[in-house]
C-alpha positions as CSV (number, residue, x, y, z in Angstrom):
1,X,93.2,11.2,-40.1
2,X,93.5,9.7,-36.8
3,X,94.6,12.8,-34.9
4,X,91.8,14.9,-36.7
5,X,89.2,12.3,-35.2
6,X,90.9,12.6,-31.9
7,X,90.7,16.3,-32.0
8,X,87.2,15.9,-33.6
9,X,85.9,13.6,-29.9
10,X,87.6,16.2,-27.7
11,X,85.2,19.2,-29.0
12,X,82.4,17.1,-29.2
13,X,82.8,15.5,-26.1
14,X,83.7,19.1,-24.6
15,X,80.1,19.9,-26.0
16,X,78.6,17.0,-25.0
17,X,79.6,16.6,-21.4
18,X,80.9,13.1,-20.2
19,X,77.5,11.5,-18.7
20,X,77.3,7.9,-20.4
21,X,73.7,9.0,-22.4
22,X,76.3,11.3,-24.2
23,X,78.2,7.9,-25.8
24,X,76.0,7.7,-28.6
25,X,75.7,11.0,-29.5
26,X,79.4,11.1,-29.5
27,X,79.0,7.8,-31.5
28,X,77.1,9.1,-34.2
29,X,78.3,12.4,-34.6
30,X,81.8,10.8,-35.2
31,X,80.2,8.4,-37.2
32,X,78.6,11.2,-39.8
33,X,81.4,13.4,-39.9
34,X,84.0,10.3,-41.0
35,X,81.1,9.6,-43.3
36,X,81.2,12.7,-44.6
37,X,85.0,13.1,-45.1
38,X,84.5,9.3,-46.9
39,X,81.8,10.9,-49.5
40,X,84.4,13.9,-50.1
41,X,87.8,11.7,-50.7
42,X,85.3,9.5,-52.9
43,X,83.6,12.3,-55.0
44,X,87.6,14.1,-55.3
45,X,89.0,10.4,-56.7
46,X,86.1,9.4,-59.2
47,X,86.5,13.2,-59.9
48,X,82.8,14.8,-59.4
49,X,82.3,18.2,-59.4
50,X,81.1,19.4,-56.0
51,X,81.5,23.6,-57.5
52,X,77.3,23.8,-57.8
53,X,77.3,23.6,-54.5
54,X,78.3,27.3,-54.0
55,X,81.9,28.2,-52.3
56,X,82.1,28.1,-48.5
57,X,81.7,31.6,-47.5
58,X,80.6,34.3,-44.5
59,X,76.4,34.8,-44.9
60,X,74.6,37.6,-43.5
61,X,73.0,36.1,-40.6
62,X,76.5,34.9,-39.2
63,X,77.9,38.5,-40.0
64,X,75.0,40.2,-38.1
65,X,75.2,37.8,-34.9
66,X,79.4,39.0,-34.9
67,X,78.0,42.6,-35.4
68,X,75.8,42.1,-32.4
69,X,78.2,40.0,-30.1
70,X,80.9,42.6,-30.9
71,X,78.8,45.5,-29.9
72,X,77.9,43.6,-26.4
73,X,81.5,42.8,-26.1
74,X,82.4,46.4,-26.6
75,X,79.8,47.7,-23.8
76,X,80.9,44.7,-21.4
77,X,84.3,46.7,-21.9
78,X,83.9,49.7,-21.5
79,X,82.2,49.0,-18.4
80,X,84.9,47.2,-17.3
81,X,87.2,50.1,-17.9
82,X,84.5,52.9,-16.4
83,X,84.8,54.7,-20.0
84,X,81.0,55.4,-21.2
85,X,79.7,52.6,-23.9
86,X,78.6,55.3,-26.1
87,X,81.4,56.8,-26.6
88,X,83.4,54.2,-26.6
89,X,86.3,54.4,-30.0
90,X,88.5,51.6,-31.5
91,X,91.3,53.4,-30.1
92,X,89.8,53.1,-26.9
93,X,88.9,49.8,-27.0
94,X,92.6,48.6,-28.8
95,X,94.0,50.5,-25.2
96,X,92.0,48.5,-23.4
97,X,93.0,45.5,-24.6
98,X,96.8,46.1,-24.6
99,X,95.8,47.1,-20.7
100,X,93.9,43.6,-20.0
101,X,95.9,41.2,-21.9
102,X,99.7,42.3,-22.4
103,X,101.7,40.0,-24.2
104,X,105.5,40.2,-25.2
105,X,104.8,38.6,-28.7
106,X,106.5,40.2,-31.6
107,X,104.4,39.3,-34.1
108,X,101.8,41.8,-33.8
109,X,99.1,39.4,-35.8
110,X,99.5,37.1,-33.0
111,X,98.6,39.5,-30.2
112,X,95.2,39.4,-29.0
113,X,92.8,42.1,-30.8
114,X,89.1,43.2,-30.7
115,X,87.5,44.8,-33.6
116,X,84.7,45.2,-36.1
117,X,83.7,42.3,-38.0
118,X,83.8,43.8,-41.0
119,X,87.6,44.4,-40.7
120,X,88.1,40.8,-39.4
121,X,86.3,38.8,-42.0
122,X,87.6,39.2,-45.5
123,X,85.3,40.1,-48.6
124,X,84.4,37.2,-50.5
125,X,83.0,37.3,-54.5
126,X,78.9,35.6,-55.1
127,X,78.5,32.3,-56.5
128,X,80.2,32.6,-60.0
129,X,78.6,29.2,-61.4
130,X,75.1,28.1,-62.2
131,X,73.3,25.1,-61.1
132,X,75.1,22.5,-63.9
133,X,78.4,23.9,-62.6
134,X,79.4,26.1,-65.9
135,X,81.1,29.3,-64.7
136,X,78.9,32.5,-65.7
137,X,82.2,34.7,-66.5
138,X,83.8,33.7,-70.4
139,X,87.3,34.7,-68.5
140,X,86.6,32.1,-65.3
141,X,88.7,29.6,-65.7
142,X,91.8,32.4,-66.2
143,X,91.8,32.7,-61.9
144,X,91.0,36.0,-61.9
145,X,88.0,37.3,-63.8
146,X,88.0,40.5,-62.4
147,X,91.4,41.7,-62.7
148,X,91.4,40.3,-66.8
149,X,88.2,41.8,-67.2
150,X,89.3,45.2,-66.1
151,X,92.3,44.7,-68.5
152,X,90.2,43.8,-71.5
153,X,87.6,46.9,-70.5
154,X,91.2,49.0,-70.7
155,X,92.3,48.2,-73.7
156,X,88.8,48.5,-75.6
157,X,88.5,52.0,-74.3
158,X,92.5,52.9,-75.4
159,X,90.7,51.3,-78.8
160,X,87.4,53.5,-78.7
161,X,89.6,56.9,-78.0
162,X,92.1,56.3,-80.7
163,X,88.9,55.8,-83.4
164,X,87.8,59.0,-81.9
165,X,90.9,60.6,-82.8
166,X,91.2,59.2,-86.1
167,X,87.7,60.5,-86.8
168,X,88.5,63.6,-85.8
169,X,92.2,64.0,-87.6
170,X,90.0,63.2,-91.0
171,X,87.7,66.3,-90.2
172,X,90.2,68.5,-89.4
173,X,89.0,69.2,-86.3
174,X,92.1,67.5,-84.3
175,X,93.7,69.4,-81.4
176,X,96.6,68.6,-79.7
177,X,95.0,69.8,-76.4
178,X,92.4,67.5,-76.9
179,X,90.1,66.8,-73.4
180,X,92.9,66.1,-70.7
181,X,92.1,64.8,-67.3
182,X,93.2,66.5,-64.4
183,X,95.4,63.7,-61.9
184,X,97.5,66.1,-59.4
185,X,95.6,65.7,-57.0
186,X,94.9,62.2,-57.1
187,X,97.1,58.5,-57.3
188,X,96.4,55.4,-58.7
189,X,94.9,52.6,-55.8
190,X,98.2,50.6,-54.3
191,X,98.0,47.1,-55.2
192,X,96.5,46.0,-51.9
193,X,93.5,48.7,-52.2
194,X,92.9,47.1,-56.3
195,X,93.0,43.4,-54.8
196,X,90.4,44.5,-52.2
197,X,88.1,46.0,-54.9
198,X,88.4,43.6,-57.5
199,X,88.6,40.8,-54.5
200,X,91.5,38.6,-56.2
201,X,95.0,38.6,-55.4
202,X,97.3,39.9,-58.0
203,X,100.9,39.7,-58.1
204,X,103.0,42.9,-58.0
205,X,103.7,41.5,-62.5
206,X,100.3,42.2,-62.9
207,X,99.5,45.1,-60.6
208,X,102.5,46.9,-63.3
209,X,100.7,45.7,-65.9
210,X,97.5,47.5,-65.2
211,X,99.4,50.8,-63.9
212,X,101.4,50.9,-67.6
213,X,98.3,50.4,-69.5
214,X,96.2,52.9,-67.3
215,X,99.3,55.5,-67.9
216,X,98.9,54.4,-71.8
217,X,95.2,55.4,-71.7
218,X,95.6,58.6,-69.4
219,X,98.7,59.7,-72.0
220,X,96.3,59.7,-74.7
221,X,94.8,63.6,-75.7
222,X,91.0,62.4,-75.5
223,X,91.0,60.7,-72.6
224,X,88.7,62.9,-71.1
225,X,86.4,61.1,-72.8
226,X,86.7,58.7,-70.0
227,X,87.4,60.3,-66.9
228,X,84.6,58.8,-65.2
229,X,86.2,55.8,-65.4
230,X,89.9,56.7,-64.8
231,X,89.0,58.8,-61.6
232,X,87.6,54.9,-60.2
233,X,91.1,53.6,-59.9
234,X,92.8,56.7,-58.4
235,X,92.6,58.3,-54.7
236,X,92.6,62.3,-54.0
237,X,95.4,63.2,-52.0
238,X,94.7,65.1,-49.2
239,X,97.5,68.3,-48.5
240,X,99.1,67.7,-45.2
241,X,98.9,71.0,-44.3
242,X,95.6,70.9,-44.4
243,X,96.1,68.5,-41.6
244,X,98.8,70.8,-39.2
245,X,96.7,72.1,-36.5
246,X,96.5,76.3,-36.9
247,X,96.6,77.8,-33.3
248,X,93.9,80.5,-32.8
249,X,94.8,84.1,-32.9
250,X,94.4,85.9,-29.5
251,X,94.5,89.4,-28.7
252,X,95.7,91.5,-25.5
253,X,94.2,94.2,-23.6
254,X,96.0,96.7,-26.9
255,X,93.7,94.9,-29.5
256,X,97.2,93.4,-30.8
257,X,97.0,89.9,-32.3
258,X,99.2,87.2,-30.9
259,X,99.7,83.4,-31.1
260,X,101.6,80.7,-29.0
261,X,103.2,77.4,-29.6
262,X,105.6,75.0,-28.3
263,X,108.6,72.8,-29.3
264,X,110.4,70.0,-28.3
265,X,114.2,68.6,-29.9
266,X,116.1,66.0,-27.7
267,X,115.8,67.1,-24.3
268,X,114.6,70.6,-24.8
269,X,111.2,72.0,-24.0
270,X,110.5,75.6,-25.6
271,X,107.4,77.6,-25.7
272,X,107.3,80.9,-27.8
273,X,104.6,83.7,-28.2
274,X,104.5,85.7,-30.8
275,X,102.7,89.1,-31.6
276,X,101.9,91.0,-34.2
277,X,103.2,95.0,-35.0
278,X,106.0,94.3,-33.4
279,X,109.7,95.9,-34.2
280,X,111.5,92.2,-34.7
281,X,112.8,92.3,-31.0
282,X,113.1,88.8,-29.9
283,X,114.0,87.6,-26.2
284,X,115.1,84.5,-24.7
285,X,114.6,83.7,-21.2
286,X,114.4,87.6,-20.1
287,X,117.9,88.5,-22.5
288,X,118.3,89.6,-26.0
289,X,119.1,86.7,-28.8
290,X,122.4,87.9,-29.7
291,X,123.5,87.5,-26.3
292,X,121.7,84.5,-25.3
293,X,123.2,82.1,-28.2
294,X,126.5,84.0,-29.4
295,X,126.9,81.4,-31.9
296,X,125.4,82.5,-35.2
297,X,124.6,79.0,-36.3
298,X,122.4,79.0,-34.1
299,X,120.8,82.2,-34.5
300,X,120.4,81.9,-38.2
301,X,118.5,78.2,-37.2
302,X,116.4,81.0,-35.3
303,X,115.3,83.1,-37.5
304,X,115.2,80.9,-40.4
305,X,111.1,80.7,-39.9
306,X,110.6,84.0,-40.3
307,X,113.3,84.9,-43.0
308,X,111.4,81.8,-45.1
309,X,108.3,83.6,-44.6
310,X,109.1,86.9,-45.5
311,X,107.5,88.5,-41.7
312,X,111.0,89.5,-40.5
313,X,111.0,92.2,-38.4
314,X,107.0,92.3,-38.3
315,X,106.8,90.2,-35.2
316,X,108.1,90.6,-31.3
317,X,108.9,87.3,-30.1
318,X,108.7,86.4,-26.2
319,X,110.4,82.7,-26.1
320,X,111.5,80.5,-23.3
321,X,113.4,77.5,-23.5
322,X,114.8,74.5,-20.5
323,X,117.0,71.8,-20.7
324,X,119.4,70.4,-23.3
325,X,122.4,71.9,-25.2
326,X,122.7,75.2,-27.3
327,X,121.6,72.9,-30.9
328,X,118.5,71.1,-29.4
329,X,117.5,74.7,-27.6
330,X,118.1,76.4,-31.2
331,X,115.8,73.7,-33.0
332,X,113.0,73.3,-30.2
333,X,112.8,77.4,-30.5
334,X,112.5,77.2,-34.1
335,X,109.4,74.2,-34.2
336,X,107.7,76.7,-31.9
337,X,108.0,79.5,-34.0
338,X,107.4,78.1,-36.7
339,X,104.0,76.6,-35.2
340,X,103.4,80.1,-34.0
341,X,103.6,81.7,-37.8
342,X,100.6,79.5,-38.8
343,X,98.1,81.7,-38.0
344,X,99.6,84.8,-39.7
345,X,100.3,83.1,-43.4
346,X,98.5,81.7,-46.0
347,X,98.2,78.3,-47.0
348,X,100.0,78.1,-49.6
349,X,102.6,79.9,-47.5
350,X,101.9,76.7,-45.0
351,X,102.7,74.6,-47.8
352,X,105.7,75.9,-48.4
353,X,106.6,75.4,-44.8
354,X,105.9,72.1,-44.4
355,X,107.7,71.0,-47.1
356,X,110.9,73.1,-46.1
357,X,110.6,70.4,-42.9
358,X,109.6,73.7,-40.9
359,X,106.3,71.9,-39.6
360,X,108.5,68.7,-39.3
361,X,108.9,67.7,-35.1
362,X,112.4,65.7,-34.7
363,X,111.9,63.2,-32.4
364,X,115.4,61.3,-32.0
365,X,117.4,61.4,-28.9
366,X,120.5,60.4,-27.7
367,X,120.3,56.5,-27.5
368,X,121.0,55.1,-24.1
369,X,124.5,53.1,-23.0
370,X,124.2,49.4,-23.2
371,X,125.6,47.5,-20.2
372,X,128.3,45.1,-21.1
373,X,129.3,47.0,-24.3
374,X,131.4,49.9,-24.9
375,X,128.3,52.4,-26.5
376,X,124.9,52.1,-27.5
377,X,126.0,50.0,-29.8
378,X,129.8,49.8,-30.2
379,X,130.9,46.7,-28.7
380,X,134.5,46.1,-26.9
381,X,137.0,44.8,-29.0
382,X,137.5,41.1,-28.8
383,X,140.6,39.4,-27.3
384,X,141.1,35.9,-27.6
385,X,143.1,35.9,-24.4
């Protein structure tokens, strides 16, 4: 208590200045706030309900005057960095920052950060009570309204489909095929993403519970019935090959297509080009494959792209490769082929590719000697004398 009053007459007195005309209104303002904390201790002992008063939460005006400092913050930035305000990303500005205020901390919520407000202040539920304090939800005073609620609205449409069924087995008019609902494409919400919609906190117990009952429901042959529902609670997944970036085709002065790409393993830097109606002739740095890596690991790492593909023999391949050993040449030369064969397959093709780890960059390198130790991280064997 005292230390919170002496905090308490340092902000105020920080606000107020330190001119003797500010001694009462340091007075006074003290006085009201220990008031204050006396009316709640009071009202928590004789047990009055204080919930009619509304939870303490974010309202709209104090949201919109972040909004609008954030957005002058953002400009002052960006003209501090000579980047147009405009244009000016998140990315940008989380550069920026890293740039102006390094800091060594590890924790990463402790490092110093500048984003929207609507990422920095949480979501927060409307007043569930009335005026006389009696919770408007019949499932209130469970702790999570939503999350039950969705449970309950669960299990009554598992109830609703199963009459639907039994309806239907009594006309003869079951099929086994039923109406399905298509989920491929799609995943249930990860327990953070449901606690943000339902705005509760749920324990991973619970987050199983409403995955097994939600499989319970989808297993059922009618659940089509309610798809609109289901398809709330699940994400579409988007194909990472979708993603991969497909290099343009370009043609020479023959009217012959062609496509480049580059690779990188360990050390090794590779770039490859690749055209079209060739007669499979493949060259490394000015010499002929065979003679350039003579051991056949390594040209069957080579060729593997192509092989997978089915296009062996179609293409004439032009590569050049620097640095590293025979192995991390080998693999940068097959990334950059493999980059290069994007524009001349399909996409289920580049699919197939990426998930053969053909589209998959290595980036591990040799790690670095540690001073005072025998390796990177074999240590010297201890002696006691």
């Amino acid at each position: 208590m005292a230390a919170s009053c002496v905090r308490t007459v340092g902000s105020i007195l920080r606000k107020c200045g330190t001119c003797s005309s500010s001694v009462n209104t340091v007075s006074s303002q003290l006085s009201r706030q220990v008031l204050r904390r006396q009316i709640c201790v009071s009202s928590a002992l004789h047990g009055r309900n204080l919930a009619a008063e509304g939870p303490e939460k974010f309202t709209a005006e104090f949201v919109e005057k972040q909004v609008e400092e954030y957005h002058i913050g953002k400009r002052h930035l960006a003209n501090m960095m000579g980047e147009d305000p405009e244009n000016f990303s998140q990315e940008d500005i989380d550069k920026s920052i890293a740039y102006l205020f390094p800091s060594s901390l590890f924790e990463k919520k402790a490092r110093p950060l500048m984003k929207h407000p609507e990422e920095i202040f949480p979501r927060q539920k409307a007043i569930q009570w009335g005026e006389d304090g009696r919770p408007f939800h019949f499932l209130f005073y469970t702790g999570k309204p939503s999350y039950y609620s969705l449970m309950h609205d669960m299990y009554g449409k598992i109830q609703e489909i199963e009459r639907h069924q039994d309806r239907l087995k009594n006309d003869g008019k079951f099929s086994k095929e039923g109406m399905p609902i298509t989920l491929s494409s799609s995943r249930w919400l990860m327990q953070e993403e449901l606690e943000t919609l339902l705005v509760e906190n749920i324990s991973s117990h619970d987050y199983s519970h409403f995955i097994q009952l939600m499989e319970r429901l989808v297993a059922l042959p009618y659940c089509g019935r309610e798809q609109e529902f289901v398809l709330q609670y699940r994400r579409d997944l988007e194909a990472l090959s979708k993603k991969q970036t497909v290099p343009e085709l370009q043609q020479d002065e023959r009217g012959v297509a062609f496509s480049t790409a580059d690779g990188r393993r360990k050390t090794s830097k590779s770039s490859v080009i690749l055209r079209d109606c060739g007669s499979g002739r493949v060259t490394i740095n000015g010499k002929d494959y065979l003679y350039y890596f003579p051991v056949l690991q390594d040209r069957m790492q080579l060729m593997f792209p192509l092989q997978f593909t089915g296009t062996l023999g179609r293409f004439d391949l032009e590569c050049t490769v620097s640095g590293g050993g025979r192995s991390s040449q080998a693999g940068a030369l097959r990334l950059a082929i493999s980059n290069a064969l994007l524009g001349f397959v399909s996409e289920q093709d580049m699919e197939n590719m990426r998930q053969a780890g053909l589209l998959t960059p290595d980036p591990r390198v040799k790690e670095r000697n540690k001073p005072g130790q025998e390796g990177a991280r074999r240590k010297f064997t201890w002696k006691k004398r």
